[in-house]
TIVEX-371760 format. One record per residue (C-alpha): x, y, z. Coordinates in steps of 0.001 Angstrom, whole numbers. Layout:
+---------+---------+---------+
|      c1 |      c2 |      c3 |
+---------+---------+---------+
|       X |       Y |       Z |
...
+---------+---------+---------+
This chain:
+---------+---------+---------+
|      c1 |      c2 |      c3 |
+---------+---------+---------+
|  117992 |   64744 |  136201 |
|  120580 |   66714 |  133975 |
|  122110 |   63638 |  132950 |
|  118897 |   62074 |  131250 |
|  118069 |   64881 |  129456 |
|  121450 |   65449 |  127792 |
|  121771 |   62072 |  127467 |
|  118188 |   60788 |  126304 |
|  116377 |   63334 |  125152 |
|  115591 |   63015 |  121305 |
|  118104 |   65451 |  119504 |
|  116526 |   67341 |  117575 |
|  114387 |   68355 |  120540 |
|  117063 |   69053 |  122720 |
|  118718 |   71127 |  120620 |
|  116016 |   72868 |  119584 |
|  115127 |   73751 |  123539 |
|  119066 |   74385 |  124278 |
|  119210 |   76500 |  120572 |
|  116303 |   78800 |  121217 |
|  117184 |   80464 |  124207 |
|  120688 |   80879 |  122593 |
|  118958 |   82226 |  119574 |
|  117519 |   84915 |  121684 |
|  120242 |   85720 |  123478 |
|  122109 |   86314 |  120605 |
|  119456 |   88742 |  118692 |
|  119373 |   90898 |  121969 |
|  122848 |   91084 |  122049 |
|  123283 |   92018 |  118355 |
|  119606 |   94256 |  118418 |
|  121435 |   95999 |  120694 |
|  124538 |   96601 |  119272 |
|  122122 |   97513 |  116460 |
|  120401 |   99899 |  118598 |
|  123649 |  101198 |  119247 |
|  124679 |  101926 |  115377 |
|  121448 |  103722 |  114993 |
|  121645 |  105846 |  117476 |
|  125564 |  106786 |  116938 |
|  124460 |  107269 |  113423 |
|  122305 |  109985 |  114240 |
|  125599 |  111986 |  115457 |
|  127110 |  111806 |  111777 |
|  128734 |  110076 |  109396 |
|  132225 |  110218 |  111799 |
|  130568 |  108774 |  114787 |
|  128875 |  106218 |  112665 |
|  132196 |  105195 |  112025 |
|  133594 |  105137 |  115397 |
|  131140 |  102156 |  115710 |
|  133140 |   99652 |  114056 |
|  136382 |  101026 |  115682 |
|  134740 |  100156 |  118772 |
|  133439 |   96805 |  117421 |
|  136390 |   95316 |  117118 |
|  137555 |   96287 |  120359 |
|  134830 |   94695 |  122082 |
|  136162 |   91744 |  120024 |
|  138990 |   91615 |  121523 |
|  137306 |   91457 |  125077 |
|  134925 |   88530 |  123906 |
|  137873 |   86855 |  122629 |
|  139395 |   86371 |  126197 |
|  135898 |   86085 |  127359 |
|  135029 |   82979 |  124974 |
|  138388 |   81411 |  125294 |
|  138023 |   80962 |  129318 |
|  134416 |   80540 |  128729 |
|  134267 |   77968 |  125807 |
|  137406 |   75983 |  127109 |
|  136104 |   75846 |  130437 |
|  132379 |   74860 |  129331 |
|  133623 |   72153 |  126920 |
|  135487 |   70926 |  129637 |
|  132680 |   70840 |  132596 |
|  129933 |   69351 |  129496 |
|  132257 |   66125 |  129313 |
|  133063 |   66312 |  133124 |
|  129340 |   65943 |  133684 |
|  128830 |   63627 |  131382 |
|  131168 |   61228 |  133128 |
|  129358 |   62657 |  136479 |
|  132543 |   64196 |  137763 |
|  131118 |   67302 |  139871 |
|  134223 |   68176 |  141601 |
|  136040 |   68857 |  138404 |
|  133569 |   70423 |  136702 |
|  133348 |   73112 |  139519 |
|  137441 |   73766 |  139389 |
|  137051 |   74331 |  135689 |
|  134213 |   76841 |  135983 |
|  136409 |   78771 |  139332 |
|  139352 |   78958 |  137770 |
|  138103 |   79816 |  133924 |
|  136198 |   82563 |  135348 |
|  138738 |   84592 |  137995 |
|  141569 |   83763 |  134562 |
|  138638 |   86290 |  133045 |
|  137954 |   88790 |  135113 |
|  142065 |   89152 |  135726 |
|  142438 |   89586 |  131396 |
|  139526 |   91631 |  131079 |
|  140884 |   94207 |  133800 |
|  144566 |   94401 |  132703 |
|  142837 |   95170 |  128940 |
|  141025 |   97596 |  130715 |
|  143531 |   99432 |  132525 |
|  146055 |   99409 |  129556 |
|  143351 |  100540 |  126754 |
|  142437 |  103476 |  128923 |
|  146310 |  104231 |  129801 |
|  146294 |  104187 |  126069 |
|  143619 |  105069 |  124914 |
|  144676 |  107492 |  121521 |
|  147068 |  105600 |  119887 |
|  144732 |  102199 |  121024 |
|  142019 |  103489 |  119016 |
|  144070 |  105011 |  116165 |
|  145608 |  101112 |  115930 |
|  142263 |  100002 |  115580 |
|  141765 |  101909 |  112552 |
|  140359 |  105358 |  113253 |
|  140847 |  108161 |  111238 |
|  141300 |  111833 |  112502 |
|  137899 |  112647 |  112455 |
|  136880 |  109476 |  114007 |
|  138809 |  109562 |  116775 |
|  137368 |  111564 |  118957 |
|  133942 |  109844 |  119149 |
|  135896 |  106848 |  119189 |
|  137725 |  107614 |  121886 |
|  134759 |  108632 |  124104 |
|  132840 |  105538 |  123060 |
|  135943 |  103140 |  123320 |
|  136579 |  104559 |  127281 |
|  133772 |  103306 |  128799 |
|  134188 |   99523 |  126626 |
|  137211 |  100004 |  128697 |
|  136442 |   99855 |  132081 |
|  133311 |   97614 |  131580 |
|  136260 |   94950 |  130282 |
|  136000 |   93078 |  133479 |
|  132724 |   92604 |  133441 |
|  132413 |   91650 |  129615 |
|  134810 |   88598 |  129638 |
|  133635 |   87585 |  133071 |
|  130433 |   87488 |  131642 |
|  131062 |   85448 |  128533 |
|  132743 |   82580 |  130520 |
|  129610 |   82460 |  132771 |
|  127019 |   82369 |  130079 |
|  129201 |   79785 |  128541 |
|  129391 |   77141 |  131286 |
|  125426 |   77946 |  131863 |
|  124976 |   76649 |  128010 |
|  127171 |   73977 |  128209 |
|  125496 |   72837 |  131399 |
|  121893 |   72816 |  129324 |
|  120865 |   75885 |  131169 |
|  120361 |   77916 |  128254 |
|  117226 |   79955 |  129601 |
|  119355 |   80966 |  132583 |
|  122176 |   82548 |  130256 |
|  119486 |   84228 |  128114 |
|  117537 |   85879 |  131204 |
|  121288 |   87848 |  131968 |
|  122196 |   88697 |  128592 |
|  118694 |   89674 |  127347 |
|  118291 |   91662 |  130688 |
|  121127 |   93783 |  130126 |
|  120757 |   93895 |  126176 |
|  116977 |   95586 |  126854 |
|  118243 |   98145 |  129222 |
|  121176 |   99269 |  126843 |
|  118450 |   99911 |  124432 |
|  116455 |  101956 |  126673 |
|  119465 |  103486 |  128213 |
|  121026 |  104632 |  124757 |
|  118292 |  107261 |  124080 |
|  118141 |  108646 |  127514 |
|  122174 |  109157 |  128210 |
|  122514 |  110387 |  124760 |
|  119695 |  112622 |  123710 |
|  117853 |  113670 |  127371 |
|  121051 |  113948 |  129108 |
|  122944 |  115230 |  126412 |
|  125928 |  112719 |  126708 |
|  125989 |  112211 |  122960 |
|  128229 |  109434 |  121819 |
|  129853 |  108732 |  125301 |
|  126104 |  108419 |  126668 |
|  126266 |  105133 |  124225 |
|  129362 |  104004 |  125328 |
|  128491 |  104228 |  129147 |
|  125087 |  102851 |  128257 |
|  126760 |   99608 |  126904 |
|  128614 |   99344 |  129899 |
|  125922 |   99863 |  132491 |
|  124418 |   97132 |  130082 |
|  127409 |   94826 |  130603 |
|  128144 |   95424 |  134585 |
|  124097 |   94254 |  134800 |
|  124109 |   91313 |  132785 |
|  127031 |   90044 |  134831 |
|  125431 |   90715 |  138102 |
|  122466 |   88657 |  136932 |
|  124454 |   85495 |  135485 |
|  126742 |   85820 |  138159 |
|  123184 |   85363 |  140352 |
|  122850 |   82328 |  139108 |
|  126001 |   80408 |  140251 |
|  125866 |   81829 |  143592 |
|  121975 |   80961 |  144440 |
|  123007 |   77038 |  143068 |
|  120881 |   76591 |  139747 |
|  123866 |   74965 |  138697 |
|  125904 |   72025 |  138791 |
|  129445 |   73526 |  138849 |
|  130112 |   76092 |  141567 |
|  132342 |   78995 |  141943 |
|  134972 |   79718 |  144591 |
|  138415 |   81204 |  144668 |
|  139034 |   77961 |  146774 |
|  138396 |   75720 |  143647 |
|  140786 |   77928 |  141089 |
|  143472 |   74792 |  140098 |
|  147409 |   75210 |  141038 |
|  147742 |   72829 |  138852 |
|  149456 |   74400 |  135307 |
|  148159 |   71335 |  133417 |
|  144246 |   72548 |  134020 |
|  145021 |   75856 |  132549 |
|  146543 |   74530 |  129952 |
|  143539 |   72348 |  129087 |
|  140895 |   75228 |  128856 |
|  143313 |   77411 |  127033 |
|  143814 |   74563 |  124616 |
|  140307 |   73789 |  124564 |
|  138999 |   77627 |  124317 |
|  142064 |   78244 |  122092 |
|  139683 |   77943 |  118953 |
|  137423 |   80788 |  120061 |
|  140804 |   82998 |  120865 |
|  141802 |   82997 |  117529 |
|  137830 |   83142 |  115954 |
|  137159 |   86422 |  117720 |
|  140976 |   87641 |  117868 |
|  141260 |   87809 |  114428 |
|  137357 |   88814 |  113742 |
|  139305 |   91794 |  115414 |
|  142280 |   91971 |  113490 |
|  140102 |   91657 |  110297 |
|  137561 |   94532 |  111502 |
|  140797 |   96552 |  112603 |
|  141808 |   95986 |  108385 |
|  138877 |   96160 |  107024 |
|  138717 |   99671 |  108645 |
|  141831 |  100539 |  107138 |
|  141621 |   99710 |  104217 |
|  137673 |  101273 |  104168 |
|  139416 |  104487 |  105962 |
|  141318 |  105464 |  102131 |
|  137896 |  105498 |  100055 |
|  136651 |  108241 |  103244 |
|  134457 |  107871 |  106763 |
|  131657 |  107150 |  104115 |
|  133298 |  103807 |  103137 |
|  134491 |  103138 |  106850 |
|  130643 |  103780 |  108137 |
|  129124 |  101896 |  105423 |
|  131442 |   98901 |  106098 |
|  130781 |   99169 |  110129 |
|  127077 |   99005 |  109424 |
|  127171 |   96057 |  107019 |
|  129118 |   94273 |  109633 |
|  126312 |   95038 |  112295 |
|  123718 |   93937 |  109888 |
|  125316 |   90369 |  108725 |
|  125908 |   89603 |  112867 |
|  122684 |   89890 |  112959 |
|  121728 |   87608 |  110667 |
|  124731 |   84906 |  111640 |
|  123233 |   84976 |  115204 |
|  120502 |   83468 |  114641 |
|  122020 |   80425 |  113157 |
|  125025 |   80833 |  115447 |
|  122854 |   80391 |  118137 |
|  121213 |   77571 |  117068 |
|  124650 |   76307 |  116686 |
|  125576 |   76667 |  120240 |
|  122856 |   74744 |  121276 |
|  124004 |   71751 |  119256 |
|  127651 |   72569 |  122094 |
|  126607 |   71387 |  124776 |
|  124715 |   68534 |  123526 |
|  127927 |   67122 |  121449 |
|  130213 |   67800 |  124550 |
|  127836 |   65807 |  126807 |
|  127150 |   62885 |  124364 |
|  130660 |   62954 |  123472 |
|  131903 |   62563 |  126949 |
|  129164 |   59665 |  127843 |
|  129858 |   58159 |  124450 |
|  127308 |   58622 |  122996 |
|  128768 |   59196 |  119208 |
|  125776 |   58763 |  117486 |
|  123859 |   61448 |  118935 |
|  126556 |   63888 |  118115 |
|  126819 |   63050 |  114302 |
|  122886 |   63682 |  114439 |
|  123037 |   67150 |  116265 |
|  125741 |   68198 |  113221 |
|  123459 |   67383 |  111246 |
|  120026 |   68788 |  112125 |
|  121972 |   71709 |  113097 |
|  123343 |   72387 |  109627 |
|  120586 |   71764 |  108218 |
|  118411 |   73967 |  109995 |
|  120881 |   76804 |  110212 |
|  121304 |   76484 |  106226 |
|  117262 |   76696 |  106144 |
|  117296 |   79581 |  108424 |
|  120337 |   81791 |  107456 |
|  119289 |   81391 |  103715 |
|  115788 |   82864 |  103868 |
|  117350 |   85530 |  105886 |
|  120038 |   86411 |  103131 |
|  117099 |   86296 |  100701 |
|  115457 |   89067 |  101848 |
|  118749 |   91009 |  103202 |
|  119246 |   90211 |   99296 |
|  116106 |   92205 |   98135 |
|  115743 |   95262 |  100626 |
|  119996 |   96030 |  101258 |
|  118828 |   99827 |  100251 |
|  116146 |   99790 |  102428 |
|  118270 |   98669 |  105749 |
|  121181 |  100598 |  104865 |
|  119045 |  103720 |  104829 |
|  117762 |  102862 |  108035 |
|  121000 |  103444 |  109536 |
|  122432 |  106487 |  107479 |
|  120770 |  108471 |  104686 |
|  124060 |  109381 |  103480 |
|  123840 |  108374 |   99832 |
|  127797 |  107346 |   99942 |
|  127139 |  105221 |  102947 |
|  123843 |  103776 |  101034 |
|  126150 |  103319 |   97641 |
|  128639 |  101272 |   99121 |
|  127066 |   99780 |  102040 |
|  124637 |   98191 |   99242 |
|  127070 |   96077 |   97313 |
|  129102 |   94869 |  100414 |
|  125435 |   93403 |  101955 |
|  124735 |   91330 |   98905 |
|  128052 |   90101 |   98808 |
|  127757 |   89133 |  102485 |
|  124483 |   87951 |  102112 |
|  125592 |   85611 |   99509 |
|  128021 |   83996 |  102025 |
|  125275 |   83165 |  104720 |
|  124724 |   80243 |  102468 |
|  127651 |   78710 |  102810 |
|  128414 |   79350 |  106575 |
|  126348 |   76829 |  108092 |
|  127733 |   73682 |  107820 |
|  131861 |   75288 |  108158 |
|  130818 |   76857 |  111709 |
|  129029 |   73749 |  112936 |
|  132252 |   71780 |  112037 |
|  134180 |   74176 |  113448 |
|  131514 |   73800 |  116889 |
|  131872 |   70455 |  116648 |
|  135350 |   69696 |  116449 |
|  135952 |   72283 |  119498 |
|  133325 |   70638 |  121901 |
|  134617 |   67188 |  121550 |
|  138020 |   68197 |  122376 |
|  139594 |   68385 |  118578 |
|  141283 |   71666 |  119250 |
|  143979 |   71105 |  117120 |
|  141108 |   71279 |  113757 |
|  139778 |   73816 |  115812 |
|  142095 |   76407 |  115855 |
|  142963 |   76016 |  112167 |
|  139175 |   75465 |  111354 |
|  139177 |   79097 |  113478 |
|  141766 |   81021 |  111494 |
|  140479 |   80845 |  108413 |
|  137692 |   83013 |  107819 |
|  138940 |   86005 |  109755 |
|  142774 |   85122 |  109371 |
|  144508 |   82550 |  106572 |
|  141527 |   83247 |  104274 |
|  140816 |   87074 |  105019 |
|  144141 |   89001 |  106069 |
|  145451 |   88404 |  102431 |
|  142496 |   89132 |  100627 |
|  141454 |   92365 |  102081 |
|  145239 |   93459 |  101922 |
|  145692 |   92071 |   98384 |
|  141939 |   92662 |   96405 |
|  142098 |   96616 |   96877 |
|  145063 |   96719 |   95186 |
|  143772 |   95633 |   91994 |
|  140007 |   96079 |   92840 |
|  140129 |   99815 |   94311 |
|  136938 |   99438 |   96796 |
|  135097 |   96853 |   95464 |
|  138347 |   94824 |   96764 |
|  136839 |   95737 |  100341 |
|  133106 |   94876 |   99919 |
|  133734 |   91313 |   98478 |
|  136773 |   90310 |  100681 |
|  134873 |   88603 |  103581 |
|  132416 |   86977 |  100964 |
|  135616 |   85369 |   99104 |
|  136676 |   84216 |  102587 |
|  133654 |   82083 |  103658 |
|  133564 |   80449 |  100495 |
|  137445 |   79719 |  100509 |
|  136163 |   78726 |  104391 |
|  133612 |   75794 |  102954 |
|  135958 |   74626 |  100701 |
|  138881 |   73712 |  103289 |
|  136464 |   72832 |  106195 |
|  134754 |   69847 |  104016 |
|  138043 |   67322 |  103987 |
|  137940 |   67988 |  107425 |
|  134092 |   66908 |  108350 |
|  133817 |   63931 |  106302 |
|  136297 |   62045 |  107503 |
|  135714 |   62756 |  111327 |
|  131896 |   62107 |  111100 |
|  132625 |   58653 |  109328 |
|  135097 |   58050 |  112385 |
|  132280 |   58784 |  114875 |
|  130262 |   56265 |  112788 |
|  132675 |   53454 |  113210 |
|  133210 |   54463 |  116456 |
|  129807 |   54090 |  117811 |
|  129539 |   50840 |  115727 |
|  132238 |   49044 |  117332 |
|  131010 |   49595 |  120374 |
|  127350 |   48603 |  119808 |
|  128796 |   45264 |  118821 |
|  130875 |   45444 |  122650 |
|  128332 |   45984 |  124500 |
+---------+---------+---------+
């Protein structure tokens, strides 16, 4: 039974079976958003940059997409927990129709306008046009991207990791096989990436959408089930709030990081886009041990069980401060060596150098601030959420990678997002301590109830 395995099953364990097939969902998806820098590279230094223009609208998708889809699956964990079926299923319905409605007016008004969209975004002259034919087909696979993240969402937060990971791995393997074919055999060039990504995305979708309607899971959807009821909306926007402003500002940030990148050249804009591709890379390996520990803290949390959440924060942090730091140890001794790999442009190689070691720096300290930040948004904290959200990309970021170039010239750009995660750790710590010895006293009291 679902129950007794959230519930019982030692936690280390659980999130270790939960975290894995996270962990490789998350490499696919960033391999192949890899996959797709290389490739694009291989057009020129210009397309390389149009890249990271497109990044961060795909950003802007997920955020929508994780908003429904991590309000909605913190929701259903703790409905389940408590055994309540019926709401769990009106959650899921409505979160995911809320979805597909934003992801197709984003659609339809980035392609309406497209130009000035992707000159917003930060592309220069030269950039635009491979942004532009990359960015279109983002476009009209928006539907299909947010739907998506709100349905791999409720599958994690449900414990049915492996059944998220078979969607998004599915269509993160074809986009890597399709990438080469549309752009080089077919002679599609950059938009033969673009629609590659979105044949990718319509796929994956299909497959996790597969899942609800064939009943491997306990919530169900049904335009039926989809709340009237404005206080149920307001809970998983509350809820997935957090997420809204983690990935809407990773946006914003991108969008100024590209600006401010775009002065120094395409050089410093391409470098930039594939140090940010790199360093997700990395982060998704702990971030997807992280979202195993979801799931298990909003299910323990709802059945009140408070001591198995304080030990999931803590074997997750740990492990993710094990695993992220060997990884920025050796991004720390070859960042030449995978730079080149995407561009032999010695510019790009020159700059993109010194922003990886920065970045790799900051993997140490990321850890333990994202697992707070996990913690306090599964449990139903969205208020230390949201803030705990906004710094790293926003409060801690914006003004630093407006203010350091000033003074810095473009070594201003490649240490901005490392002076953000450690301003990040900092500010998140006064906010941990306090709630985990809460949860202690919590549980205590009622041991001695019972």
């Amino acid at each position: 039974m679902q129950y007794i395995k959230m519930t019982e099953t030692p936690v280390p364990k659980l999130i270790t079976q939960l975290g894995i097939p996270t962990i490789i969902s998350m490499l696919i998806t960033n391999i192949y958003n890899t996959v797709d820098t290389y490739f694009v590279s291989m057009a020129g230094t210009s397309a390389s940059g149009a890249v990271g223009i497109v990044f961060s609208l795909m950003a802007i998708l997920q955020a929508f997409g994780f908003m429904f889809g991590h309000g909605a699956g913190s929701l259903i964990s703790r409905k389940l927990g408590k055994k309540d079926k019926e709401s769990a299923s009106r959650f899921a319905s409505t979160s995911f129709f809320m979805a597909l409605l934003f992801g197709t007016l984003i659609g339809a008004l980035g392609i309406l306008f497209l130009t000035p969209f992707m000159r917003l975004l930060g592309s220069t002259e030269t950039i635009l046009p491979y942004a532009r034919q990359y960015g279109f087909f983002i476009l009209l696979a928006g539907p299909f991207m947010t739907s998506s993240c709100v349905l791999n969402n409720i599958l994690r937060y449900e414990g049915r990791a492996a059944y998220a990971m078979v969607g998004l791995t599915a269509g993160g393997i074809l986009n890597m096989i399709g990438d080469p074919i549309l752009m080089f055999y077919l002679n599609l060039g950059v938009a033969g990436a673009g629609l590659s990504t979105a044949l990718s995305q319509m796929i994956s979708f299909l497959i996790l959408l597969g899942m609800f309607l064939t009943g491997k899971t306990e919530s169900k959807l049904s335009i039926r089930l989809v709340t009237k009821k404005a206080e149920a909306v307001i809970m998983i926007v509350k809820t997935g709030f957090p997420s809204l402003i983690r990935q809407g500002l990773g946006s914003i940030s991108t969008m100024l990081l590209n600006h401010q990148a775009g002065v120094y050249g395409d050089a410093a804009v391409a470098a930039m886009s594939i140090v940010n591709r790199i360093c997700m890379l990395i982060f998704s390996v702990g971030l997807g041990l992280g979202q195993g520990y979801q799931p298990v803290a909003a299910f323990n949390y709802g059945a009140g069980k408070y001591d198995r959440v304080k030990k999931g924060f803590w074997f997750t942090a740990a492990s993710g401060e094990i695993i992220l730091g060997g990884l920025a140890a050796m991004g720390l001794l070859v960042s030449a060596d995978v730079i080149g790999l995407f561009r032999d442009d010695p510019e790009v190689i020159r700059i993109g150098v010194t922003a990886l070691r920065f970045q790799c720096v900051a993997c140490f300290f990321q850890p333990l601030t994202v697992c707070t930040n996990m913690m306090f948004q599964s449990v139903g904290e969205s208020g230390k959420a949201s803030f705990l959200a906004s710094l790293r990309s926003g409060i801690c970021f914006i003004p630093l990678i407006l203010i350091l170039p000033s003074f810095m010239g473009l070594a201003g750009v490649q240490i901005a997002q490392t002076a953000a995660d450690l301003m990040t750790f900092a500010i998140s710590l006064p906010l941990l301590i306090p709630f985990l010895r809460t949860l202690e006293k919590t549980n205590e009291k009622e041991s001695c109830e019972i």
